[in-house]
C-alpha positions in Angstrom: 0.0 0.0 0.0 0.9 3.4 -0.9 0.9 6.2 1.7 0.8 9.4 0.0 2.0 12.6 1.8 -0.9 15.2 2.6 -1.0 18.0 -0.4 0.1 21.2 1.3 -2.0 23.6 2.3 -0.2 26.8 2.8 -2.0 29.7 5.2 -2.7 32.5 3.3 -3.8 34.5 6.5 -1.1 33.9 9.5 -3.7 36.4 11.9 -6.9 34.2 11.6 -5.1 30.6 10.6 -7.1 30.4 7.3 -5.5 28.2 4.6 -5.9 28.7 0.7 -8.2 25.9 0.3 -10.4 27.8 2.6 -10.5 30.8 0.7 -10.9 28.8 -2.6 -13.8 27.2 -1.1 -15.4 30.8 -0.6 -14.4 31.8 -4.2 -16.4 28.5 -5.4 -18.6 29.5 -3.0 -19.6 32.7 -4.4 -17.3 35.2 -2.8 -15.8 37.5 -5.7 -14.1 40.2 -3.2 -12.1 40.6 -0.5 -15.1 42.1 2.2 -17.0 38.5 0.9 -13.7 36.9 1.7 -13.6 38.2 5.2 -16.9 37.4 6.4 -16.9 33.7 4.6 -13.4 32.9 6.4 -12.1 35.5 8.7 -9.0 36.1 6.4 -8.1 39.8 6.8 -9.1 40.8 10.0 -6.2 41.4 11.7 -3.0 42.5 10.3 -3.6 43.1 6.7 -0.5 41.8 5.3 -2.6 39.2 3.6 -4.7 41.2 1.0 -2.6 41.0 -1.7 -2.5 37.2 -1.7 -6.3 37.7 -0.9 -7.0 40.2 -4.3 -4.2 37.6 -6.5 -6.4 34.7 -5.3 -9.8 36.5 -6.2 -8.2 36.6 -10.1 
């Protein structure tokens, strides 16, 4: 049997802990900017050193 390793998952926000898949899931999801992006995950709420991964993410 085959063990693969787990596909990484990097975070995209260090403040709230949310990983990409979590804000790709919001993009699928529906959310098209970064204010939808922040209420669906809780990415950008802190710092702000995240919203330019957040807008390149939202392309």
């Amino acid at each position: 049997m085959t063990i693969c390793p787990p596909a990484e998952d990097p975070l995209v926000c260090l403040c709230a802990r949310v990983p990409e898949s979590a804000i790709l899931a919001a993009k699928c999801s529906g959310a098209r900017d970064v204010p939808a992006l922040r209420l669906a995950t809780g990415a950008n709420t802190g710092c702000g050193d995240c919203l330019p991964d957040l807008e390149e993410l939202l392309e």
